[in-house]
C-alpha positions as a printed Julia matrix, in Angstrom:
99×3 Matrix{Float64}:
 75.04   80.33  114.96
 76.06   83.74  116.37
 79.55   85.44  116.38
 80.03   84.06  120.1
 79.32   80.51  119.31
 81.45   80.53  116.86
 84.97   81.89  118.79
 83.86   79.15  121.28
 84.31   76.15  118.73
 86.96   77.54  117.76
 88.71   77.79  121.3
 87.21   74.32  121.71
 89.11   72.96  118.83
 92.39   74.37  119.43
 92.09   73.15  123.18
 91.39   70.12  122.27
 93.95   69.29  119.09
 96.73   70.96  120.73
 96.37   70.8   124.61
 95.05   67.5   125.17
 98.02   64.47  125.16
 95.57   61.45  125.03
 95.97   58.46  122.24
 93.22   56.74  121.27
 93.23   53.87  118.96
 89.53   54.83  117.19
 89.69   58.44  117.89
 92.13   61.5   116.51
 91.46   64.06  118.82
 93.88   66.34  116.53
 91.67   65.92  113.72
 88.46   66.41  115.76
 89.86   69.42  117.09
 90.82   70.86  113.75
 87.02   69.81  112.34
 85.74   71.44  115.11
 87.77   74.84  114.11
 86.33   74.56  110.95
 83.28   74.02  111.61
 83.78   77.04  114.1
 85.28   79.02  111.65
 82.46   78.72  109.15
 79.93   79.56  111.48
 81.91   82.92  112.1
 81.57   83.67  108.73
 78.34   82.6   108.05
 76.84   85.09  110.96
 79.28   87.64  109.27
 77.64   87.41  105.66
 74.15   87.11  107.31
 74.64   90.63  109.15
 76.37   92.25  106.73
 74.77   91.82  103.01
 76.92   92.69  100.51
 74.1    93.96   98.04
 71.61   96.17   98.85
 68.44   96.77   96.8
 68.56  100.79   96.73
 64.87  101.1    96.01
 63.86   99.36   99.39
 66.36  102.18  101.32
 64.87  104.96  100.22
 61.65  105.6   100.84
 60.61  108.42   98.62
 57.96  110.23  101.07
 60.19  110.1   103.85
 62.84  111.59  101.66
 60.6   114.32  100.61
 60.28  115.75  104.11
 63.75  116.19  104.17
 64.24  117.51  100.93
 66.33  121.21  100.67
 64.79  122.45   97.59
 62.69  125.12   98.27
 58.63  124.48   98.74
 56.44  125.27   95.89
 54.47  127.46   98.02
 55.26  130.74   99.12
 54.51  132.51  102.42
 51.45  135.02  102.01
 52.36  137.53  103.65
 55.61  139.25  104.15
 57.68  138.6   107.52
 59.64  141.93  108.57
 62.83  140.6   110.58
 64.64  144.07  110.99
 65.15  144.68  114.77
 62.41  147.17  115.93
 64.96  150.3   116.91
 66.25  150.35  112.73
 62.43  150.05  111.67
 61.32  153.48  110.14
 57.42  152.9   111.61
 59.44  152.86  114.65
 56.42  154.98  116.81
 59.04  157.92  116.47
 60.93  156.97  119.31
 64.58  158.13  119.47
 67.8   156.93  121.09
């Protein structure tokens, strides 16, 4: 039962123990009605509890490969060869160019 069948036997109910004004010697339709909130009420929370779990298994979040390809810590291996990121007018091996 989803979340929107569930408002609707709820409006169904209250329409139909509090708006209708029929008697009926085998039937309470104000007792059907309120049955039929229940019943519409319980199938809102049932599709609540179904889509929200309260426990969660932390072991089948996480998956640890994934999280290692995200991790910050820094890599065991090092760059072989050195990376010179000073602009090229401040280097000293600068082709002796001046300003």
């Amino acid at each position: 039962m989803r979340i929107g069948v569930g408002i609707a036997l709820v409006t169904l109910g209250a329409i139909i123990a509090f708006a209708v004004r029929d008697t009926s010697d085998s039937l309470n339709l104000r007792a059907l009605g309120i049955i039929i909130m229940l019943a519409g009420a319980a199938g809102l929370w049932l599709s609540y509890r179904l889509a929200n779990p309260r426990t969660r298994d932390e072991t089948h979040l996480l998956n640890p490969d994934v999280e290692k390809q995200y991790s910050v810590a820094p890599h065991e291996k090092v760059a072989e060869t050195v990376i010179d990121v000073t602009p090229t007018h401040l280097r000293e091996d600068h082709n002796g160019l001046s300003k």
